[in-house]
N, CA, C and O atoms as a GROMACS GRO file, in nm:
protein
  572
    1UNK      N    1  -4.799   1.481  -5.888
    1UNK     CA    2  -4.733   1.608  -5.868
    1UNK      C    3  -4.670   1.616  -5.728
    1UNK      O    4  -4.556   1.654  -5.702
    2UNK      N    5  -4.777   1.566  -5.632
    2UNK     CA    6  -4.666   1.540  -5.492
    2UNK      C    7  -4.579   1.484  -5.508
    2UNK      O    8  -4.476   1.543  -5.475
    3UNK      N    9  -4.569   1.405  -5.539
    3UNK     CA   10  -4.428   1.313  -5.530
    3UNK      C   11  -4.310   1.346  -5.567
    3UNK      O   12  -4.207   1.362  -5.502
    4UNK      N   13  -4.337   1.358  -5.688
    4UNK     CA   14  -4.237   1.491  -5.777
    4UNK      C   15  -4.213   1.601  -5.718
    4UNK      O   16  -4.106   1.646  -5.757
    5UNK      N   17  -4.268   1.671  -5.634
    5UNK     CA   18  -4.233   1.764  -5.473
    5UNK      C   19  -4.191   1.699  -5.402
    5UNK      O   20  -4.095   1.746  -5.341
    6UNK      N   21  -4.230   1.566  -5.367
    6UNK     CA   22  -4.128   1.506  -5.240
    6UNK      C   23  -3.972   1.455  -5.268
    6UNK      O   24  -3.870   1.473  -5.201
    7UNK      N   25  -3.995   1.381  -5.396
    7UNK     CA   26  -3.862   1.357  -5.431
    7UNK      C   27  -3.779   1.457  -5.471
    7UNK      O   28  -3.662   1.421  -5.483
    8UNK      N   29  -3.804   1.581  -5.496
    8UNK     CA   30  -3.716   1.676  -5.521
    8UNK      C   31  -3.665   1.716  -5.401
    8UNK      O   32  -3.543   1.716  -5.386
    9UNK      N   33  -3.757   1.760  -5.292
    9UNK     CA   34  -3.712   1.759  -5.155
    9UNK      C   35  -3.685   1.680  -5.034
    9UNK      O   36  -3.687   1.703  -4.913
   10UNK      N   37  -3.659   1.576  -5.110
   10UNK     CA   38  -3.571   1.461  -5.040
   10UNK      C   39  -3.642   1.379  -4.925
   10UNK      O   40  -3.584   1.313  -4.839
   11UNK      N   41  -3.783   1.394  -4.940
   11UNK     CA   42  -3.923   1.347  -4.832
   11UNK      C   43  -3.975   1.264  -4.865
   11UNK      O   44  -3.923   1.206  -4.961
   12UNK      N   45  -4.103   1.206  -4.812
   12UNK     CA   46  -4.195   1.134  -4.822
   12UNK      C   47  -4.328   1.269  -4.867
   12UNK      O   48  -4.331   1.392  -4.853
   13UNK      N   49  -4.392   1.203  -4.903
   13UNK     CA   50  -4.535   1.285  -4.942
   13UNK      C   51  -4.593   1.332  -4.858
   13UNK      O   52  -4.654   1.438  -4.869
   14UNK      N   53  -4.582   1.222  -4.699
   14UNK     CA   54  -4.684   1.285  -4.590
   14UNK      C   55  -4.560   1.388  -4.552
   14UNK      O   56  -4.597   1.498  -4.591
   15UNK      N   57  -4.449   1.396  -4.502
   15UNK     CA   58  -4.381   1.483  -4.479
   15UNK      C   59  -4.377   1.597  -4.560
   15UNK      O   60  -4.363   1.696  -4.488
   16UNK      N   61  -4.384   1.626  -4.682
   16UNK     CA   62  -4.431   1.712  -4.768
   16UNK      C   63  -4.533   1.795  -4.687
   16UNK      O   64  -4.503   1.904  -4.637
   17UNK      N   65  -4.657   1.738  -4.675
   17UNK     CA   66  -4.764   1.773  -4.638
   17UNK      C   67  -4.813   1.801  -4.471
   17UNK      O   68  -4.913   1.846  -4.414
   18UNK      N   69  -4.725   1.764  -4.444
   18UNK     CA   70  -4.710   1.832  -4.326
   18UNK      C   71  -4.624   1.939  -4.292
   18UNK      O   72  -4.647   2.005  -4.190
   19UNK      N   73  -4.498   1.973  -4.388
   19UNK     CA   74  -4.394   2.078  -4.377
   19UNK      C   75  -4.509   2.208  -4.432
   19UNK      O   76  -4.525   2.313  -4.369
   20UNK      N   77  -4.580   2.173  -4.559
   20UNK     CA   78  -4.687   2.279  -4.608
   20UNK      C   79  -4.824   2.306  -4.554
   20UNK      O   80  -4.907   2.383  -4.604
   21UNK      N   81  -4.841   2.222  -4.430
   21UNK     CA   82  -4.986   2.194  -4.394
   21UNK      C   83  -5.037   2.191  -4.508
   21UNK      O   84  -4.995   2.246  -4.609
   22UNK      N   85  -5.185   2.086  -4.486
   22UNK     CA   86  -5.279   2.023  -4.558
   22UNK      C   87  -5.329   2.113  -4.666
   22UNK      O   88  -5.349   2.059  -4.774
   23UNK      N   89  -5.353   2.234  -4.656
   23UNK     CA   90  -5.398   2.303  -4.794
   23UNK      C   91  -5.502   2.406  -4.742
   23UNK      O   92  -5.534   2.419  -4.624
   24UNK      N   93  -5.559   2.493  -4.866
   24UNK     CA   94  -5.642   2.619  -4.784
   24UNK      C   95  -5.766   2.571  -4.835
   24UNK      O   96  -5.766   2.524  -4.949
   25UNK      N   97  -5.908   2.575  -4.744
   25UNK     CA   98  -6.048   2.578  -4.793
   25UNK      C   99  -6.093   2.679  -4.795
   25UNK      O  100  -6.044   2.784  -4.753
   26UNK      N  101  -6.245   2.653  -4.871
   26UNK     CA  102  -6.300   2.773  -4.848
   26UNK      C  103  -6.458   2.704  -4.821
   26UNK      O  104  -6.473   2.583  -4.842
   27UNK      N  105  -6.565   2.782  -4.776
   27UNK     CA  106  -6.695   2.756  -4.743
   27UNK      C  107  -6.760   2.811  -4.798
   27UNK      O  108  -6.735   2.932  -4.797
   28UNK      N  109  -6.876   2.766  -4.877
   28UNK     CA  110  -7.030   2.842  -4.907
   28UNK      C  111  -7.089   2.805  -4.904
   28UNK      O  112  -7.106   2.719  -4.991
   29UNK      N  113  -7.188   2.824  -4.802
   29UNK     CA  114  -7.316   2.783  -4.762
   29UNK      C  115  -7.407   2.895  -4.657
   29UNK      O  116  -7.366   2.953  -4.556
   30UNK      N  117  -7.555   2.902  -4.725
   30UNK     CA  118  -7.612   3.012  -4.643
   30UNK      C  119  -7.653   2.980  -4.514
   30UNK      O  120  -7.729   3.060  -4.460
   31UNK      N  121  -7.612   2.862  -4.440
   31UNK     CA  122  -7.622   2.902  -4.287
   31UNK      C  123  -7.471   2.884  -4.234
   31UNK      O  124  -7.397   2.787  -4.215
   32UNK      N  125  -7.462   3.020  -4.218
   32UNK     CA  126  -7.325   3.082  -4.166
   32UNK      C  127  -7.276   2.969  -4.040
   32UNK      O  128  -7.156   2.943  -4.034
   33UNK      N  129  -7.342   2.924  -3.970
   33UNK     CA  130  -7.296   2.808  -3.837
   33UNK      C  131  -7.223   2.685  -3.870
   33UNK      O  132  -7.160   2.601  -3.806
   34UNK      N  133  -7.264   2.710  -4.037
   34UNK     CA  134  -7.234   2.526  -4.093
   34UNK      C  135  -7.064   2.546  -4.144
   34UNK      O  136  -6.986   2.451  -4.153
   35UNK      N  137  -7.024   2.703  -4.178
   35UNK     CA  138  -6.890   2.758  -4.197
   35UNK      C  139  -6.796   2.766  -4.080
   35UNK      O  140  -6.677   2.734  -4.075
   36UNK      N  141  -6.854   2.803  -4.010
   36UNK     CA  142  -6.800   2.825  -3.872
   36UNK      C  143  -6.753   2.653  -3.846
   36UNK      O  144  -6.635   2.624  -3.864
   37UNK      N  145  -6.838   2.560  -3.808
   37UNK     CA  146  -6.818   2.456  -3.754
   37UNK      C  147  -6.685   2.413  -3.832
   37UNK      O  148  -6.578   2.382  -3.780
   38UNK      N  149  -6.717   2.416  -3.968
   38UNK     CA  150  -6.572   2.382  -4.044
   38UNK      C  151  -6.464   2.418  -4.076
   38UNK      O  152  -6.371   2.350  -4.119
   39UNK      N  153  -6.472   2.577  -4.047
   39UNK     CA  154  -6.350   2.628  -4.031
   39UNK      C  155  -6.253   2.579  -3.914
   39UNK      O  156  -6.133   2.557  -3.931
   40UNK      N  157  -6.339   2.563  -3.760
   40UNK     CA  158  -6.323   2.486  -3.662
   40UNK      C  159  -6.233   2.358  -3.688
   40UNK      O  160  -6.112   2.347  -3.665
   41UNK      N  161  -6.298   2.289  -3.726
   41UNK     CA  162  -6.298   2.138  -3.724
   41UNK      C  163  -6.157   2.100  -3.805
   41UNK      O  164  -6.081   2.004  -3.788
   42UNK      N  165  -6.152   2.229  -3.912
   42UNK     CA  166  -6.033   2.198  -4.049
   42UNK      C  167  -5.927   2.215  -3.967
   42UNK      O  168  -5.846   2.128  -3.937
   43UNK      N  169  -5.928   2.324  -3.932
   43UNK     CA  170  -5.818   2.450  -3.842
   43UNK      C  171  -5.717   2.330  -3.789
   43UNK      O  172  -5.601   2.311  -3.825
   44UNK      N  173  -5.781   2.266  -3.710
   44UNK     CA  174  -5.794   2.180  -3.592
   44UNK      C  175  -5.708   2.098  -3.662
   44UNK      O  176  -5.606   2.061  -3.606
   45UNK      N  177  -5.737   2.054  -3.808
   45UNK     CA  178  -5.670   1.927  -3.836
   45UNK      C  179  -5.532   1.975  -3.976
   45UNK      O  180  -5.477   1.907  -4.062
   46UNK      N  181  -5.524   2.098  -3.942
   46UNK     CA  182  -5.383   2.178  -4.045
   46UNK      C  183  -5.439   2.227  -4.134
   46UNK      O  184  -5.364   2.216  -4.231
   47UNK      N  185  -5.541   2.283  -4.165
   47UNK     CA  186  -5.567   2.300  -4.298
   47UNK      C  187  -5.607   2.475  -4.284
   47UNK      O  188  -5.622   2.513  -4.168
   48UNK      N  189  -5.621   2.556  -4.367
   48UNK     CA  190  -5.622   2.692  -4.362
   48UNK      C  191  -5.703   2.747  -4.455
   48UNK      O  192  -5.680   2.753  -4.576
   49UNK      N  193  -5.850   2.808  -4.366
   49UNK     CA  194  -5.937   2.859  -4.423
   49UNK      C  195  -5.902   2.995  -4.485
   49UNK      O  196  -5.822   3.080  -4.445
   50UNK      N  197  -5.984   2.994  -4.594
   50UNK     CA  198  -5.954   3.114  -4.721
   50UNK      C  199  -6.085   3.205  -4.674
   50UNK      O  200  -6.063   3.325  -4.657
   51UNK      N  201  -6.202   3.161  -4.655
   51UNK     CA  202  -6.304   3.247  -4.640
   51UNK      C  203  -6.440   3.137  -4.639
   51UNK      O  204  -6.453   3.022  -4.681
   52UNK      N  205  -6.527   3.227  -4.574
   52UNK     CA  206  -6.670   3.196  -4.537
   52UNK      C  207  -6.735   3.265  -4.654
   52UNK      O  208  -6.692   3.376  -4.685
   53UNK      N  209  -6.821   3.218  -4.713
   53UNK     CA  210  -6.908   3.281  -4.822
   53UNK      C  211  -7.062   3.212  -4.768
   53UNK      O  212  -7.069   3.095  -4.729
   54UNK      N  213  -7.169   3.298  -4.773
   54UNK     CA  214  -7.322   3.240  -4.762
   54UNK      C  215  -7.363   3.240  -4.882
   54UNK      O  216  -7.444   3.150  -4.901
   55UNK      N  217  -7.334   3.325  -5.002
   55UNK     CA  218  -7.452   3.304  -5.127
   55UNK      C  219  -7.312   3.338  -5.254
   55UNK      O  220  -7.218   3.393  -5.197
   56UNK      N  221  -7.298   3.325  -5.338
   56UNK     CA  222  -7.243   3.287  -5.439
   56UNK      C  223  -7.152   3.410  -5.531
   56UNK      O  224  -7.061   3.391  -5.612
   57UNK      N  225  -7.214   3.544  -5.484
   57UNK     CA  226  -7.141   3.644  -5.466
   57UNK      C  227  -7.002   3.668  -5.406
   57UNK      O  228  -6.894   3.704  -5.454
   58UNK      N  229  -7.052   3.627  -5.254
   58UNK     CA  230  -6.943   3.622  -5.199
   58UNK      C  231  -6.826   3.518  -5.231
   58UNK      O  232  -6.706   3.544  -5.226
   59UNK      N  233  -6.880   3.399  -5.263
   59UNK     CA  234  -6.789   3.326  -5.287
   59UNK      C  235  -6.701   3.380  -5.420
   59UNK      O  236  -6.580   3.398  -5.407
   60UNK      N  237  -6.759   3.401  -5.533
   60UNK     CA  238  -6.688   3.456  -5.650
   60UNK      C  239  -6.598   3.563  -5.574
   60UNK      O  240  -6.483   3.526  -5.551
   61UNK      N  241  -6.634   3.689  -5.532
   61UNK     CA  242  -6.550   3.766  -5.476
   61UNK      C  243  -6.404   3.751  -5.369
   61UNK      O  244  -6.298   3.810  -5.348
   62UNK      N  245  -6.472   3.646  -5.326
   62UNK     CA  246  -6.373   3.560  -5.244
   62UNK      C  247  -6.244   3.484  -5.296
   62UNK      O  248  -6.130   3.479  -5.249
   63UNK      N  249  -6.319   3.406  -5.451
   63UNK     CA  250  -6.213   3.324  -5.497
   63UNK      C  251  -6.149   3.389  -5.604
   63UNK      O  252  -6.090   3.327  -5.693
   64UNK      N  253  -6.162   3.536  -5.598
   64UNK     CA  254  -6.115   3.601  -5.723
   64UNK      C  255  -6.002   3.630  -5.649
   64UNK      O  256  -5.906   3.657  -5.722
   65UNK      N  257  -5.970   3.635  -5.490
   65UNK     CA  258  -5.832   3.673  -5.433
   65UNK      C  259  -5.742   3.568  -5.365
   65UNK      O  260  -5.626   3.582  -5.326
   66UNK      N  261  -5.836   3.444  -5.359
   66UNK     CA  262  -5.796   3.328  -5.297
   66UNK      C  263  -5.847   3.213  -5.367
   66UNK      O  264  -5.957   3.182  -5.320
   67UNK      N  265  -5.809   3.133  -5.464
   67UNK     CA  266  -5.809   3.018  -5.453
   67UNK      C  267  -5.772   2.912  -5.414
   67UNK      O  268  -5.659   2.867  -5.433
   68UNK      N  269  -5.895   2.836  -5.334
   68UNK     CA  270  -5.842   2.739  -5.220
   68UNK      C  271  -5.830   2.614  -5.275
   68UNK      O  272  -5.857   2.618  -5.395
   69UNK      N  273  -5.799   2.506  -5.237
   69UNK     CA  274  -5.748   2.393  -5.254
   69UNK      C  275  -5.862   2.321  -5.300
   69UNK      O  276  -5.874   2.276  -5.414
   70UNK      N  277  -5.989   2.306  -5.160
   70UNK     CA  278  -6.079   2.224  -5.178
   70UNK      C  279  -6.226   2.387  -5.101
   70UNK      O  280  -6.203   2.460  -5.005
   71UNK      N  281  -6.340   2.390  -5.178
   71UNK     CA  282  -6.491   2.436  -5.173
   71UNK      C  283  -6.534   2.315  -5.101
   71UNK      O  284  -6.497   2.202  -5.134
   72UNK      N  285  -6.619   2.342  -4.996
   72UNK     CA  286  -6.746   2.277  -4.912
   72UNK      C  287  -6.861   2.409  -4.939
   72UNK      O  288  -6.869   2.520  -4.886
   73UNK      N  289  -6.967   2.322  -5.079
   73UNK     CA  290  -7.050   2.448  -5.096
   73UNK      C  291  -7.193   2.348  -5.097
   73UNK      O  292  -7.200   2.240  -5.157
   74UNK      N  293  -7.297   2.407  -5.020
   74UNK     CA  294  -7.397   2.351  -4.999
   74UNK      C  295  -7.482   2.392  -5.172
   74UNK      O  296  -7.452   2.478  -5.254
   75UNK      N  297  -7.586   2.293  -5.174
   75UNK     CA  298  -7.705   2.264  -5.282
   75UNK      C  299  -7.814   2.380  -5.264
   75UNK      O  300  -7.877   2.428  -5.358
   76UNK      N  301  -7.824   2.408  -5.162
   76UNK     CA  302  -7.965   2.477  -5.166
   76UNK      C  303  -7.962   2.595  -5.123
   76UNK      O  304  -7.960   2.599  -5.000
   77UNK      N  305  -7.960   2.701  -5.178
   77UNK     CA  306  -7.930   2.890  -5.147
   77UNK      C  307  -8.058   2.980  -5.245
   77UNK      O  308  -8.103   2.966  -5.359
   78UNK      N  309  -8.082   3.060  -5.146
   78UNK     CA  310  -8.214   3.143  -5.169
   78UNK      C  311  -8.177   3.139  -5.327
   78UNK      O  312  -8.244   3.079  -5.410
   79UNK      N  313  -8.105   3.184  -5.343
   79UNK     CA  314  -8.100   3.300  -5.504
   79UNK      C  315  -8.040   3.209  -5.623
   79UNK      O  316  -8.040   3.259  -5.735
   80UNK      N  317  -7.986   3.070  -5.603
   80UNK     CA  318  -7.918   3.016  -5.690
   80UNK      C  319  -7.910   2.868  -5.638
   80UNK      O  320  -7.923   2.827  -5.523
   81UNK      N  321  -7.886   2.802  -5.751
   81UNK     CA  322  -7.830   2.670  -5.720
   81UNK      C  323  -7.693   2.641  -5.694
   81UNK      O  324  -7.609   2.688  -5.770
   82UNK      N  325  -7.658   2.569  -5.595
   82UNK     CA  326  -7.527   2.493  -5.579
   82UNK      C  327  -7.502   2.404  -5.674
   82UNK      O  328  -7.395   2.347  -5.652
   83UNK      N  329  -7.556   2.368  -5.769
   83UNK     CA  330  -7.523   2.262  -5.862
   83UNK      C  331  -7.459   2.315  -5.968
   83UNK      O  332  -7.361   2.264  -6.022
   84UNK      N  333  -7.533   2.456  -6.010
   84UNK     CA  334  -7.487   2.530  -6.088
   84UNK      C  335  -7.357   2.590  -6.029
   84UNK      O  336  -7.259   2.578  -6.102
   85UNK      N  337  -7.339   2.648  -5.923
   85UNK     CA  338  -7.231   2.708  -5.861
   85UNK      C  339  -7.134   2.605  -5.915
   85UNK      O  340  -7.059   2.640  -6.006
   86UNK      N  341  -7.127   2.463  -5.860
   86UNK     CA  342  -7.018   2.394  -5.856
   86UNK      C  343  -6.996   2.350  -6.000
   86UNK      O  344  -6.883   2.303  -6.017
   87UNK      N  345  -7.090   2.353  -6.134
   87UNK     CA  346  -7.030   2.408  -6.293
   87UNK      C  347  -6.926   2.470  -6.264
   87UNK      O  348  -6.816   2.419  -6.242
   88UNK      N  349  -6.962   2.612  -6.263
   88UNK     CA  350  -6.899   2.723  -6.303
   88UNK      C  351  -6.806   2.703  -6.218
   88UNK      O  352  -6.711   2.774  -6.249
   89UNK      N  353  -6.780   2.627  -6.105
   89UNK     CA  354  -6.649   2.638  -6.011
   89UNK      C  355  -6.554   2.561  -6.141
   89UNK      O  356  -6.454   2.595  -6.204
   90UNK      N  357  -6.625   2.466  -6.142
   90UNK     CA  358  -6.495   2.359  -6.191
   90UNK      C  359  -6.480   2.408  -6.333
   90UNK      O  360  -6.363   2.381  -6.358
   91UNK      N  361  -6.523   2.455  -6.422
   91UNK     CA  362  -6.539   2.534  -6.553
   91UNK      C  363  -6.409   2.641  -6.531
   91UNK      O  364  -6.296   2.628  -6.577
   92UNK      N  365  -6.457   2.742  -6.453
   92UNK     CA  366  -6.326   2.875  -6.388
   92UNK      C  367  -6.206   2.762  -6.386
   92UNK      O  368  -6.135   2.729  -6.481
   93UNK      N  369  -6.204   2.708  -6.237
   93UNK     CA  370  -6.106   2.681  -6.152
   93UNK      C  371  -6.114   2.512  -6.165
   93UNK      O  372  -6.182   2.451  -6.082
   94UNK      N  373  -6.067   2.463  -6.235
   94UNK     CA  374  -6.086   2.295  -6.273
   94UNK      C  375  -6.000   2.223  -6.159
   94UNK      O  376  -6.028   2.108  -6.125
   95UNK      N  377  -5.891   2.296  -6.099
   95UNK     CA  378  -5.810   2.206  -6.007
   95UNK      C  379  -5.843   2.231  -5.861
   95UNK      O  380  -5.764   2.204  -5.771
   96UNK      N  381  -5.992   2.296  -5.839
   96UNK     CA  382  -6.076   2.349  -5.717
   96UNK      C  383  -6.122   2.170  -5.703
   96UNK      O  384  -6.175   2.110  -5.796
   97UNK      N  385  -6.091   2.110  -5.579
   97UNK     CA  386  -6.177   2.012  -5.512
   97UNK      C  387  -6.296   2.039  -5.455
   97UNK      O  388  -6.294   2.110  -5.355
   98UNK      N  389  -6.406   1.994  -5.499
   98UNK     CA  390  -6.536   2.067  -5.429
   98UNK      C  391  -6.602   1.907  -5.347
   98UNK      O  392  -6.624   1.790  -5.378
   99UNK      N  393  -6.614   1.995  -5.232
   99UNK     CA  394  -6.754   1.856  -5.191
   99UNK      C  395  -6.848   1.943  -5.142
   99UNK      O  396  -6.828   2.054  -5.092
  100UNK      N  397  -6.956   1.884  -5.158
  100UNK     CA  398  -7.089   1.899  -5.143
  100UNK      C  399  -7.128   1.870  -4.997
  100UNK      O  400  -7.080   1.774  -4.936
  101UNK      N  401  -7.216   1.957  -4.945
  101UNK     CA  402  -7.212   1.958  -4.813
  101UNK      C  403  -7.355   1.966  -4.787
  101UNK      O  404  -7.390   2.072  -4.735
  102UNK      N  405  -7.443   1.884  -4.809
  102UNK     CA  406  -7.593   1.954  -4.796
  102UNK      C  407  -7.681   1.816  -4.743
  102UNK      O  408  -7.633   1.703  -4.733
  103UNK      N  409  -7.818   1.854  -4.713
  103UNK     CA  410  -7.887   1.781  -4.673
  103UNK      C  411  -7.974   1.699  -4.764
  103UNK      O  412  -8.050   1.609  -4.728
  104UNK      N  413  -7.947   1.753  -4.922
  104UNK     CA  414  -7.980   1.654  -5.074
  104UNK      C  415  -7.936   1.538  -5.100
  104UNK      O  416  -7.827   1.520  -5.154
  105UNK      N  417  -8.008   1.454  -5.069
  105UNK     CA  418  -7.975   1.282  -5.074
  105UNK      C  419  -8.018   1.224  -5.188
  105UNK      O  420  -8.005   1.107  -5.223
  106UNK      N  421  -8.076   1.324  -5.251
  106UNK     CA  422  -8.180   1.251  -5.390
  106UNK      C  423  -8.074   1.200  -5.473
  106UNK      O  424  -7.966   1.257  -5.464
  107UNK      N  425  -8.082   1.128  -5.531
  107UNK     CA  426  -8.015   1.010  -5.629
  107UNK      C  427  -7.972   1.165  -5.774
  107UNK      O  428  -7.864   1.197  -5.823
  108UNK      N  429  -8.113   1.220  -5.796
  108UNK     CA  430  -8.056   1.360  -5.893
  108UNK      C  431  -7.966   1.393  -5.869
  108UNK      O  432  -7.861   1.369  -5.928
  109UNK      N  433  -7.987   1.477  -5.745
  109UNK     CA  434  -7.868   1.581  -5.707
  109UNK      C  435  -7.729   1.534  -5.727
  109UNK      O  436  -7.638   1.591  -5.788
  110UNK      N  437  -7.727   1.393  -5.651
  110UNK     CA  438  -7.553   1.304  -5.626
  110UNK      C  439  -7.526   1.330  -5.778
  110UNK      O  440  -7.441   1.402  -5.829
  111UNK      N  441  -7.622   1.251  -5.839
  111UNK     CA  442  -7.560   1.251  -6.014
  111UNK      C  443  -7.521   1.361  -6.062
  111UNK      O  444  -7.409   1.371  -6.112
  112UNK      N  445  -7.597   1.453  -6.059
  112UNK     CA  446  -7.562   1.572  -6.143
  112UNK      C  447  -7.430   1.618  -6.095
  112UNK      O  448  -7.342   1.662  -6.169
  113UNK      N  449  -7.418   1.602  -5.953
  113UNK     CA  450  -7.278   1.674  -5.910
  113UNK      C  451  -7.172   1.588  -5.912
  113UNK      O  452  -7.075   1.649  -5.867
  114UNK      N  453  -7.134   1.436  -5.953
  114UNK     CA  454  -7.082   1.368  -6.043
  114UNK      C  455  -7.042   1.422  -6.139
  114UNK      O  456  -6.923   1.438  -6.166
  115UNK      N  457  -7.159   1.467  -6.220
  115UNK     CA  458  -7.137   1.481  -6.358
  115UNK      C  459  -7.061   1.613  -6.374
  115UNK      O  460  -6.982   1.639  -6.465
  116UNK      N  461  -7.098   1.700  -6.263
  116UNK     CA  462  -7.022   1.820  -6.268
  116UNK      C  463  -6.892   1.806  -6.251
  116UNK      O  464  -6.825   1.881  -6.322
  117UNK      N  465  -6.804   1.702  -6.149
  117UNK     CA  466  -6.680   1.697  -6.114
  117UNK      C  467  -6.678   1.711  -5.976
  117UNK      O  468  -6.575   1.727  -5.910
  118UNK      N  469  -6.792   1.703  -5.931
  118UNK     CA  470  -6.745   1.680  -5.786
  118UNK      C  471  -6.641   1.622  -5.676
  118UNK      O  472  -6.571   1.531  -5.721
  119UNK      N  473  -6.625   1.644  -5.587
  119UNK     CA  474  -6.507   1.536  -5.508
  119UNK      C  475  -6.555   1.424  -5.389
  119UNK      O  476  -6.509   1.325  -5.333
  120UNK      N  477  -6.656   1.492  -5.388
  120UNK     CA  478  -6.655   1.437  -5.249
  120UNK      C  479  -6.833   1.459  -5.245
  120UNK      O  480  -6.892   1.541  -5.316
  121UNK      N  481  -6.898   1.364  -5.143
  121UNK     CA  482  -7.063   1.456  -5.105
  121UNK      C  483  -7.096   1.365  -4.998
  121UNK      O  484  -7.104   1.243  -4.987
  122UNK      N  485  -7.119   1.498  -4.895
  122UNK     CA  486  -7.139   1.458  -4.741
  122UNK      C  487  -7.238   1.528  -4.706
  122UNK      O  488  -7.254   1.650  -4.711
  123UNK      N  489  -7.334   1.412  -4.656
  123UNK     CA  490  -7.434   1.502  -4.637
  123UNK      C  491  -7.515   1.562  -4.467
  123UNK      O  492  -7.461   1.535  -4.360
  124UNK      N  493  -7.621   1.628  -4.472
  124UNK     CA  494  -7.628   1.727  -4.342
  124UNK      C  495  -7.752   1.613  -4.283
  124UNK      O  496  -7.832   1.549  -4.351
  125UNK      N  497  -7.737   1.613  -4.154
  125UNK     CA  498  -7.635   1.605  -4.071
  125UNK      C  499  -7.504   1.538  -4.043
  125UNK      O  500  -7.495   1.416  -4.029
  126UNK      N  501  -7.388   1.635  -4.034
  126UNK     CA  502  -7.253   1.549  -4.045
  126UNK      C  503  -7.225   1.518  -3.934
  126UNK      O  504  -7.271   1.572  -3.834
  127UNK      N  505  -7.118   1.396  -3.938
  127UNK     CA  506  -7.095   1.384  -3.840
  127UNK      C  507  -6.885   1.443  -3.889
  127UNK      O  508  -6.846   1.439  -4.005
  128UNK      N  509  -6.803   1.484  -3.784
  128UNK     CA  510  -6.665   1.520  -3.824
  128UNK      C  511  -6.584   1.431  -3.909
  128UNK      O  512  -6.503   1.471  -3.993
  129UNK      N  513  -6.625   1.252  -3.872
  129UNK     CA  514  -6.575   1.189  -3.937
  129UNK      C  515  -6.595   1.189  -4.103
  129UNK      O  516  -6.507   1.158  -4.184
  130UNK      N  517  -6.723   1.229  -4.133
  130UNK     CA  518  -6.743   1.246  -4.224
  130UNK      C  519  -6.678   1.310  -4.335
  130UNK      O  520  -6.643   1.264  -4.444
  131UNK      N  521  -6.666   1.436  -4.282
  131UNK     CA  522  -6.573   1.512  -4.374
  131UNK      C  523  -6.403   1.503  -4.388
  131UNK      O  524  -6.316   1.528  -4.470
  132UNK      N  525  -6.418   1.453  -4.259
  132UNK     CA  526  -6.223   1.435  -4.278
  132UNK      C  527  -6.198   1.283  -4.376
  132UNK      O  528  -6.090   1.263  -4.434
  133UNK      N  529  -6.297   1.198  -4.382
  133UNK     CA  530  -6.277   1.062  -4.467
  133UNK      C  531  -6.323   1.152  -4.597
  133UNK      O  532  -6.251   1.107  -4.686
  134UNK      N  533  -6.390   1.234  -4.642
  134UNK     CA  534  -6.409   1.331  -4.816
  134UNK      C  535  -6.278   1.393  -4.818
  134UNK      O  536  -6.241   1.425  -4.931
  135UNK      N  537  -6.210   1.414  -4.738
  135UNK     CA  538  -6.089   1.518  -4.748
  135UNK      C  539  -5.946   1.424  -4.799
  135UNK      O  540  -5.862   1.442  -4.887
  136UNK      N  541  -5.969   1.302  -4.684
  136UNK     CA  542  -5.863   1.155  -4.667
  136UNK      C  543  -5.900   1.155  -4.808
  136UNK      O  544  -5.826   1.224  -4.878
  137UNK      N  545  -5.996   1.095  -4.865
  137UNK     CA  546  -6.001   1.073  -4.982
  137UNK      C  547  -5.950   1.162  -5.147
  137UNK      O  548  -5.907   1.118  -5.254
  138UNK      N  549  -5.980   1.285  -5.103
  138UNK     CA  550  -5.890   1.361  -5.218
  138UNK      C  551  -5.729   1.381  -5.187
  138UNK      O  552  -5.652   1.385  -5.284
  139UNK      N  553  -5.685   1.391  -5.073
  139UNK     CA  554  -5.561   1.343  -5.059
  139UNK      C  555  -5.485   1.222  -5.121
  139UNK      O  556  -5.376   1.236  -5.178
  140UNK      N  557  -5.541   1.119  -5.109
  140UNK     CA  558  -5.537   1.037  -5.194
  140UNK      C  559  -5.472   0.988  -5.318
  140UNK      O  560  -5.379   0.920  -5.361
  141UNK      N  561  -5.600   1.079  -5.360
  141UNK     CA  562  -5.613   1.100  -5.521
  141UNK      C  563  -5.462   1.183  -5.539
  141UNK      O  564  -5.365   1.139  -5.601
  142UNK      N  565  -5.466   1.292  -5.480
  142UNK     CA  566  -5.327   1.336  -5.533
  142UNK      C  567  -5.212   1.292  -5.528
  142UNK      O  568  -5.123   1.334  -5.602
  143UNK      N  569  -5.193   1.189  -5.429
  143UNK     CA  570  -5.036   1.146  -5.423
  143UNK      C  571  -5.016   1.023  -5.565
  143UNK      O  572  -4.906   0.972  -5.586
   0.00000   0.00000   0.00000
């Protein structure tokens, strides 16, 4: 589909993507510091945060006015699962890129969120490189 945008507008793909900056995220995860850092870190590298969400409410409420490009939604929240969250993400919103952002290394968890459609899974503690090579990588995929 990029391309087919670039060649219509007479570009290259990265030029594309840099005339539109990189795309909008969004965050959910219940320690609010771990949103912050990435809104930071994205900002920094063109990309344009949609919203901070801590528990799964907010996020629904959030993506009912903004759907973002790519979700960074953590596994583990008082009231619900992230595994389940990221179902129902990709179920709703199938062309939502989600990566997983949590400190769940278990061989389960990775699979299941595979199986869900995941994009990407980086886990806590990150380091920046980390997430911008999950991001490099769905870029990727789209061109």
């Amino acid at each position: 589909m990029l391309c087919a945008l670039a060649d219509f507008f007479h570009v290259t793909t990265d030029e594309l993507l840099d005339r539109a900056g990189k795309g909008t995220f969004m965050v959910c995860d219940d320690a609010r510091l771990i949103g912050q850092v990435l809104k930071e870190l994205l900002e920094k590298e063109g990309y344009r945060c949609t919203g901070i969400a801590e528990n799964s409410t907010e996020l629904w409420a959030a993506m009912s006015k903004n759907i973002p490009l790519i979700l960074f939604l953590d596994i583990h929240f008082p009231e619900e699962n992230g595994l389940d969250i990221l179902k129902r993400v990709k179920e709703k919103y199938p062309a939502v890129n989600v990566i997983m952002v949590t400190a769940d290394n278990s061989e389960e968890a990775i699979q299941t969120a595979v199986q869900y459609g995941v994009s990407g899974y980086v886990t806590k503690p990150f380091q920046p490189e980390h997430i911008l090579l999950a991001l490099k990588k769905i870029q990727n995929e789209m061109i």
